[in-house]
C-alpha positions in Angstrom: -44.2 53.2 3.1 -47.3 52.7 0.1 -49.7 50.8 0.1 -50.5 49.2 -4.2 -53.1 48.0 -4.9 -52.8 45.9 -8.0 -55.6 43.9 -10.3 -55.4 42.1 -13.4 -58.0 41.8 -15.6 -59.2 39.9 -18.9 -61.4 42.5 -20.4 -62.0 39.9 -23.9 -62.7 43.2 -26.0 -62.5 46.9 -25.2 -63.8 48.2 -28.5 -66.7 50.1 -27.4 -66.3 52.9 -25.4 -68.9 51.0 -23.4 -66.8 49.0 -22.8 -63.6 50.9 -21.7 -66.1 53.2 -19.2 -66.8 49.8 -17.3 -63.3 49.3 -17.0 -61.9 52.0 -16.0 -65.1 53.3 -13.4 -64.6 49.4 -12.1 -60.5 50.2 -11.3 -61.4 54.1 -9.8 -64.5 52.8 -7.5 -62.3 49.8 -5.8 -58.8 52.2 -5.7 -56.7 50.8 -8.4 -53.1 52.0 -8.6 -52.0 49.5 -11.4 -53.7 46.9 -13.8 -52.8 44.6 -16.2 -54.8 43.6 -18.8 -55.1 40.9 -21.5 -57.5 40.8 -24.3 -58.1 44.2 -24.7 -58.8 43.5 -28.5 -57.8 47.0 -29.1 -55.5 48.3 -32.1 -52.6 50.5 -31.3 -54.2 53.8 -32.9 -57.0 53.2 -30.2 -55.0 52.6 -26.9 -56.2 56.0 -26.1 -59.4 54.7 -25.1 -57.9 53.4 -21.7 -57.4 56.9 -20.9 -59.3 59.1 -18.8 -58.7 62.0 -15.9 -57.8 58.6 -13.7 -56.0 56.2 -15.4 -53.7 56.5 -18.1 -51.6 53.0 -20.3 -48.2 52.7 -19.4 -47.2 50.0 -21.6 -49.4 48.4 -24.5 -49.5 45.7 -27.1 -51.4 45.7 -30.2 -51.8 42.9 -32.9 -52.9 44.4 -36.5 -56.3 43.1 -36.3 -58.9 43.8 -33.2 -57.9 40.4 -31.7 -55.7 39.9 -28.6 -53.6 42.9 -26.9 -52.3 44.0 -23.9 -51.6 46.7 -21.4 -50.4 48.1 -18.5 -52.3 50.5 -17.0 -51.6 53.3 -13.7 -53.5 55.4 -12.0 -52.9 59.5 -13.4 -52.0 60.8 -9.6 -49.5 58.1 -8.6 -45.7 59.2 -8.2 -43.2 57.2 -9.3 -40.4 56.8 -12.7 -41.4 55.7 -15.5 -38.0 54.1 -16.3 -39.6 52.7 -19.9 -41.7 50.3 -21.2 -41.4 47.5 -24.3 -43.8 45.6 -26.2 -44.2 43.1 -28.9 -45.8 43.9 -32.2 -48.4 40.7 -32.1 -50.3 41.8 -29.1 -49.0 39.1 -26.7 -46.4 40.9 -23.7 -46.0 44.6 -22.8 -43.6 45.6 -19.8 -43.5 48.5 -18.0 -41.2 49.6 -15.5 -40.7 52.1 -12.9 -38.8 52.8 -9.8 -41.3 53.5 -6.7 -40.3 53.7 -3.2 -36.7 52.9 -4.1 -37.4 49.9 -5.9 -37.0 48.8 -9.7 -40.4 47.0 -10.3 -41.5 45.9 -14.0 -45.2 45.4 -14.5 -45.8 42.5 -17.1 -49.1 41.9 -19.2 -48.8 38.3 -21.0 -51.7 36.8 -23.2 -50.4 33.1 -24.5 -51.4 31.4 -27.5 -54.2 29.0 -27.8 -52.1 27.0 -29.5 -48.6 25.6 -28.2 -45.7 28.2 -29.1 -42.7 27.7 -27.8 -41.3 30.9 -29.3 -43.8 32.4 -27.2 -42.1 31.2 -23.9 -39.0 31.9 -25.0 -39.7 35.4 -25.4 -40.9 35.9 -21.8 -38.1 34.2 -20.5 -35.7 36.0 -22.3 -38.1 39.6 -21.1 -37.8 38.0 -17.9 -33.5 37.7 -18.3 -33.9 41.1 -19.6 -35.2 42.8 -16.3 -32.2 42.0 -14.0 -32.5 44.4 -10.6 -36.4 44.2 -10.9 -39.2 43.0 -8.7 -41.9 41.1 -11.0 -45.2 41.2 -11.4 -46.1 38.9 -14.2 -50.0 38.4 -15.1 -50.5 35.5 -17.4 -53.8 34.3 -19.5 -54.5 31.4 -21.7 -57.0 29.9 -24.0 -57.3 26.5 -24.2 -58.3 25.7 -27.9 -58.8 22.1 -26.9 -60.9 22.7 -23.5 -62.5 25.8 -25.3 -61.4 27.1 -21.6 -59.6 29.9 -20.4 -57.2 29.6 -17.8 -56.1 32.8 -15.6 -52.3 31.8 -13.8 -51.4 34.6 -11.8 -48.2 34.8 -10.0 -46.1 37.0 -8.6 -42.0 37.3 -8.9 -40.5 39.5 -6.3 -37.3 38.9 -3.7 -37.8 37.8 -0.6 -39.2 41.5 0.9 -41.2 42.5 -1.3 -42.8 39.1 -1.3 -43.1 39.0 2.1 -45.5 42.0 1.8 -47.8 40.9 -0.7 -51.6 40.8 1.0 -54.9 39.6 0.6 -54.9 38.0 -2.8 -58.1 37.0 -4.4 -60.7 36.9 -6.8 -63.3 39.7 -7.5 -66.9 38.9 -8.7 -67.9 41.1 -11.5 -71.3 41.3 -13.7 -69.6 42.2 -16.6 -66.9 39.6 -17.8 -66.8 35.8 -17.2 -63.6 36.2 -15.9 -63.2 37.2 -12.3 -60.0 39.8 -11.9 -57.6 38.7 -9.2 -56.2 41.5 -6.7 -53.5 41.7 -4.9 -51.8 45.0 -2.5 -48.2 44.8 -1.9 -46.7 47.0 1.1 -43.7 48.8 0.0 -41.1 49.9 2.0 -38.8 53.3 1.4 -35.1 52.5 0.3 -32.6 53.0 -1.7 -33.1 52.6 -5.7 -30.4 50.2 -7.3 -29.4 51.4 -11.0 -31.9 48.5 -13.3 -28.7 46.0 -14.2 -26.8 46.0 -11.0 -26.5 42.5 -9.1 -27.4 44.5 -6.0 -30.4 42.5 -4.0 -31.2 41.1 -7.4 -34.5 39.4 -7.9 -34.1 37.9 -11.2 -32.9 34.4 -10.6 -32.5 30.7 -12.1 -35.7 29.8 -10.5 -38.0 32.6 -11.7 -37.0 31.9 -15.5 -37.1 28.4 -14.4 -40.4 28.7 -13.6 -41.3 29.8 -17.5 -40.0 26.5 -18.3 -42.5 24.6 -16.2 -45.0 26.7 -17.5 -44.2 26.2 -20.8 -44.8 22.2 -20.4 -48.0 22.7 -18.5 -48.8 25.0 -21.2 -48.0 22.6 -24.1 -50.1 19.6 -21.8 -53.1 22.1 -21.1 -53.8 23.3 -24.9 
């Protein structure tokens, strides 16, 4: 049995190496063993940045221009398989996933449009379809070009058990970004590993993509 602790964060901008230090000081100080992030702003020649004796990017997103991107980032001592990761090419989703404590879980960074795209849904839903025999954890950020607000939805896929062990969600004040990064731990338990695919105790369901639907309206209402 592990203990994860798990954050997600909205850096908006990791160009500095300023910038980056805060980050990644912020994730070793509080224990971090995975964190998603959105709005890293950084181009894909300078993911490296995110790297350090502690943490290390797992899966990252880059758009051509220092605007948007997204990662997944895990701490350097953790053991697990890296089963592989995918990204897009405009800085909006990366995916990683791994198989810890005999479960297939994908780690999902996702930074939405601030305008209305329903291309953009449809590509997480069909990542989402994709990942059949994996536990979710999907981190989602928008921009509201209307509200000239941010909103940070958060949620959490998983099958029954491993939802069952998720604990003490919440919030963390920081001093450094006007976004406050959410935290979660999740308890996992040892079993056996199911080959990613196989309908054994599969998570993926009807009501998890369906879900990206109703985000998808609340999305297209919101912005």
């Amino acid at each position: 049995m592990v203990a994860l602790n798990l954050i997600s964060i909205n850096a908006r901008g990791l160009n500095t190496p300023h910038e980056g230090t805060i980050i990644l000081e912020f994730l070793r100080k509080k224990n971090m063993h995975f964190a998603t992030i959105q709005e890293s702003h950084l181009m894909h020649k300078d993911a490296g940045r995110m790297a350090n004796k502690f943490y290390h990017p797992i899966a990252t997103s880059s758009a051509t221009t220092k605007y948007k991107g997204v990662m997944v980032l895990c701490k350097c001592n953790l053991k697990f398989n890296l089963i592989g990761s995918w990204a897009d090419d405009a800085g909006r989703i990366a995916i990683a996933k791994i198989c810890m404590e005999g479960k297939n879980i994908a780690f999902i960074s996702a930074y939405a449009p601030n305008t209305y795209d329903a291309a953009f849904y449809d590509m997480v839903t069909k990542s989402m379809l994709d990942l059949a025999g994996f536990h979710l954890v999907l981190d989602f950020s928008i921009y509201s070009g209307r509200h000239k607000t941010f909103s940070q939805l958060d949620f959490i896929f998983a099958s029954k058990d491993l939802f069952r062990n998720v604990q003490n969600a919440y919030y963390v004040p920081v001093a450094w970004s006007d976004h406050k990064p959410i935290y979660f731990k999740i308890i996992l338990k040892r079993q056996w590993c199911p080959l990613a695919g196989t309908s054994h105790n599969t998570p993926i369901s009807k009501t998890s993509t369906g879900f990206v639907s109703r985000l998808s309206v609340s999305a297209a209402a919101h912005l």
